[in-house]
C-alpha atoms as a printed R data frame, in Angstrom:
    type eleno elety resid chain resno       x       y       z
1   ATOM     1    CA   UNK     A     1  75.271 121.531  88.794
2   ATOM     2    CA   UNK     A     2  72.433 121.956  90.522
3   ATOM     3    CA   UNK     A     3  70.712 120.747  93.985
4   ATOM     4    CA   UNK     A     4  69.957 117.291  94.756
5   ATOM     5    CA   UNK     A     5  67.258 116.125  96.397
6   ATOM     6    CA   UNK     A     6  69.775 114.153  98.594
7   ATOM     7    CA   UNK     A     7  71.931 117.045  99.429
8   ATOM     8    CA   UNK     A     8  73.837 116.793 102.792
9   ATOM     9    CA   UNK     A     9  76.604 117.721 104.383
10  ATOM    10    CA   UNK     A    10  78.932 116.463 107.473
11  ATOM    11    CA   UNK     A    11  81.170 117.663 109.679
12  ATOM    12    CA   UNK     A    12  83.622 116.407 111.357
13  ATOM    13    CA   UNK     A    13  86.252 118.611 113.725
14  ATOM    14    CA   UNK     A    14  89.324 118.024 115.525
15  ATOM    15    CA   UNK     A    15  91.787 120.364 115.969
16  ATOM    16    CA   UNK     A    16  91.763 121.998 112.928
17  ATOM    17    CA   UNK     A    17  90.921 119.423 110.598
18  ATOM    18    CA   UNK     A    18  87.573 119.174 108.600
19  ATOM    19    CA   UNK     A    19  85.847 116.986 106.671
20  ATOM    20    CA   UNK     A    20  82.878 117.985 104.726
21  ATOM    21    CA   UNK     A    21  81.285 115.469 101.698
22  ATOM    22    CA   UNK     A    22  78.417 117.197  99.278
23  ATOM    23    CA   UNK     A    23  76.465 115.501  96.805
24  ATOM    24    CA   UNK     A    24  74.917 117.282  94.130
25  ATOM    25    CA   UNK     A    25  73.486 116.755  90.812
26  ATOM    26    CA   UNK     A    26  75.047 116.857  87.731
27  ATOM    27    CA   UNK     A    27  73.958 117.106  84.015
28  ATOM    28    CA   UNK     A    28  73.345 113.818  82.042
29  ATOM    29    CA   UNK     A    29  72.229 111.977  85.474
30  ATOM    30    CA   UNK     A    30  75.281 112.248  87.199
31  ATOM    31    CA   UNK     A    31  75.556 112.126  91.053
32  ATOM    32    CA   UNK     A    32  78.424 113.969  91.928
33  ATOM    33    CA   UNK     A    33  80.177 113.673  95.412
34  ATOM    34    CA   UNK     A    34  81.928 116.177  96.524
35  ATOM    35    CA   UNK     A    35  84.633 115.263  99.555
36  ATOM    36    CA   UNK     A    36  86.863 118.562 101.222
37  ATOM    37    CA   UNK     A    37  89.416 118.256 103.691
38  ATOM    38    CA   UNK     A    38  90.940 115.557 105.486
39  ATOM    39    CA   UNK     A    39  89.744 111.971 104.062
40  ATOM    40    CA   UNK     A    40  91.029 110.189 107.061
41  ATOM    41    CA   UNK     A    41  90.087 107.860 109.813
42  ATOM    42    CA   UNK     A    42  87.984 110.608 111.409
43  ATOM    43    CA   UNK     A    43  86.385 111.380 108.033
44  ATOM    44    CA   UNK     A    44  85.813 107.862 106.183
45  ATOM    45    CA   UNK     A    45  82.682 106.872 107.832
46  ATOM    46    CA   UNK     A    46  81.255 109.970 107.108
47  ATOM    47    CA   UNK     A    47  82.311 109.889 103.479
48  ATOM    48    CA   UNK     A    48  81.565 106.116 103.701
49  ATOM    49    CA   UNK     A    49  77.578 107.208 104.417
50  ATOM    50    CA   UNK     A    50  77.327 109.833 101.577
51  ATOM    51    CA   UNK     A    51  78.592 107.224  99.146
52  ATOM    52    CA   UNK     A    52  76.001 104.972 100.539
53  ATOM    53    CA   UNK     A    53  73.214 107.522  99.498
54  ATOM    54    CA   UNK     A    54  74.520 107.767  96.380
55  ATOM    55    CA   UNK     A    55  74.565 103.769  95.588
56  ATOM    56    CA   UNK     A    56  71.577 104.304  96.555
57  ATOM    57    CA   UNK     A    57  70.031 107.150  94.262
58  ATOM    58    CA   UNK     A    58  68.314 106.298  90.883
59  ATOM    59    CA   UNK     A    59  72.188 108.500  89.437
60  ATOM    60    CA   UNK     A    60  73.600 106.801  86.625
61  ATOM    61    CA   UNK     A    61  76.888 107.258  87.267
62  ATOM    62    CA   UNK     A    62  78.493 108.665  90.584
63  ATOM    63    CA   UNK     A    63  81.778 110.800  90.253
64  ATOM    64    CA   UNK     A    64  83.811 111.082  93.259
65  ATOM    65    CA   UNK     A    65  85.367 114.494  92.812
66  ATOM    66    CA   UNK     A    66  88.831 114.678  94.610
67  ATOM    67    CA   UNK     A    67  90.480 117.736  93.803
68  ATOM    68    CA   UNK     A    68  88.945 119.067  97.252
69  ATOM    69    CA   UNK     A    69  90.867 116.548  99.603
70  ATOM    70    CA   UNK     A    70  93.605 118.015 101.161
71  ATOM    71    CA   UNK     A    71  94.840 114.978 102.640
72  ATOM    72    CA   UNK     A    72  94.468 111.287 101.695
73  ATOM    73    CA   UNK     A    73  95.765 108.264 104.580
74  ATOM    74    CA   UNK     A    74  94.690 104.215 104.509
75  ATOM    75    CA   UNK     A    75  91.688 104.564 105.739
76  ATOM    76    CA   UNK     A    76  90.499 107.121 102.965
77  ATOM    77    CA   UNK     A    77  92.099 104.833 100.397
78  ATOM    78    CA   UNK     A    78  90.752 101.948 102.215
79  ATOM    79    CA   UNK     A    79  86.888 103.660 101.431
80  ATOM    80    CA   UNK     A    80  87.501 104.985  97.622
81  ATOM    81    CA   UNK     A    81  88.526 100.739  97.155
82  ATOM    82    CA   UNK     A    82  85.732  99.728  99.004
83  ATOM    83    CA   UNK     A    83  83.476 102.011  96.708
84  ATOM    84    CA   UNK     A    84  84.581 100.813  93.545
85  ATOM    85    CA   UNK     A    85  84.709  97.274  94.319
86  ATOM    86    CA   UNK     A    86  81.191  96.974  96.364
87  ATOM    87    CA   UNK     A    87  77.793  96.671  94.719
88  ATOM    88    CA   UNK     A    88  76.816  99.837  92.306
89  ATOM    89    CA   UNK     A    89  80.750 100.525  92.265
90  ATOM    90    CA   UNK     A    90  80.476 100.219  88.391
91  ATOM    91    CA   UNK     A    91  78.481 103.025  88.270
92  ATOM    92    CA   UNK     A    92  81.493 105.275  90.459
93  ATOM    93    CA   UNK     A    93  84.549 107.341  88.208
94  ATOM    94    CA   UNK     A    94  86.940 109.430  89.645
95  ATOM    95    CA   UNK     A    95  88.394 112.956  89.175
96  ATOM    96    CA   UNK     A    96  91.838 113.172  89.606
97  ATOM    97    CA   UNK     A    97  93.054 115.370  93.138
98  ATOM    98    CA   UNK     A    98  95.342 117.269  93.976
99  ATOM    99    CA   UNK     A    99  99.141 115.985  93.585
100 ATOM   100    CA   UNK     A   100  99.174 114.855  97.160
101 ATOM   101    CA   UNK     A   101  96.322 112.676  96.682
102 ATOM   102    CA   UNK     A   102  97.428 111.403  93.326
103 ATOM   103    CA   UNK     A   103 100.981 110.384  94.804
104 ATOM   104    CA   UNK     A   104  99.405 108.760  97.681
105 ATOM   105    CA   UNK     A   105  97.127 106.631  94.699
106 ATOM   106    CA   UNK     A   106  99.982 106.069  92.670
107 ATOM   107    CA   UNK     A   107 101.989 104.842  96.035
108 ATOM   108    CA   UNK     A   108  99.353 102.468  96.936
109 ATOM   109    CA   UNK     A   109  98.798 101.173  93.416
110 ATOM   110    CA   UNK     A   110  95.568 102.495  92.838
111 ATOM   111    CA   UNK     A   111  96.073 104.996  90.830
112 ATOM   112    CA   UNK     A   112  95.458 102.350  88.004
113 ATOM   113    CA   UNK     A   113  92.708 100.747  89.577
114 ATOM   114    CA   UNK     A   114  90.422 102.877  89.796
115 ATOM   115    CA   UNK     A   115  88.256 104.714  86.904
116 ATOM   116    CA   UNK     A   116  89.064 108.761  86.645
117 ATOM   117    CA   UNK     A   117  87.632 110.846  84.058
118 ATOM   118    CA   UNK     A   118  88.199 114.455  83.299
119 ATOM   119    CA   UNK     A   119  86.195 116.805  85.210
């Protein structure tokens, strides 16, 4: 993949928790976004405003890569929903996380709700 002109980065620390969200480009016109760490209260608006900038690109299709989330709560569900279900959310797939964050979709019910694809 290589760098996107909309390339940023935040930060969020407490304690030792992080949150960090990429986007980068992908091949075919892809948009990836790239979320690591803790998806949780502390790090949904951030990962709330990168998903914002990537509604907003020209990207054909937006994957939301999980398999860097190390931990998954309501209020990160509460944004991947949002995302999917708001304007431009037809253009958003998923890519399966880590078995943490899968059983924490599955728990909630979303694991069928939303659209993964393979990575």
């Amino acid at each position: 993949m290589s760098s996107y002109p909309l390339v940023r980065a935040w930060h969020h620390a407490r304690m030792d928790d992080v949150f960090e969200c990429d986007l980068q480009a992908g091949e075919d016109g892809d948009l990836w976004v790239l979320p690591r760490g803790d998806l949780d209260l502390a790090g949904a608006p951030e990962f709330e405003e990168a998903l914002s900038l990537a509604l907003a690109s020209d990207a054909t299709s937006i994957v939301v890569d999980l398999r860097g989330l190390e931990l998954l709560d309501s209020a990160g569900l509460r944004a991947l929903l949002a995302a999917s279900a708001g304007e431009g959310g037809e253009r958003i797939s998923f890519v399966a996380g880590n078995e943490m964050v899968q059983g924490v979709l599955r728990i909630s019910g979303l694991l069928d709700e939303l659209p993964f694809r393979p990575a």
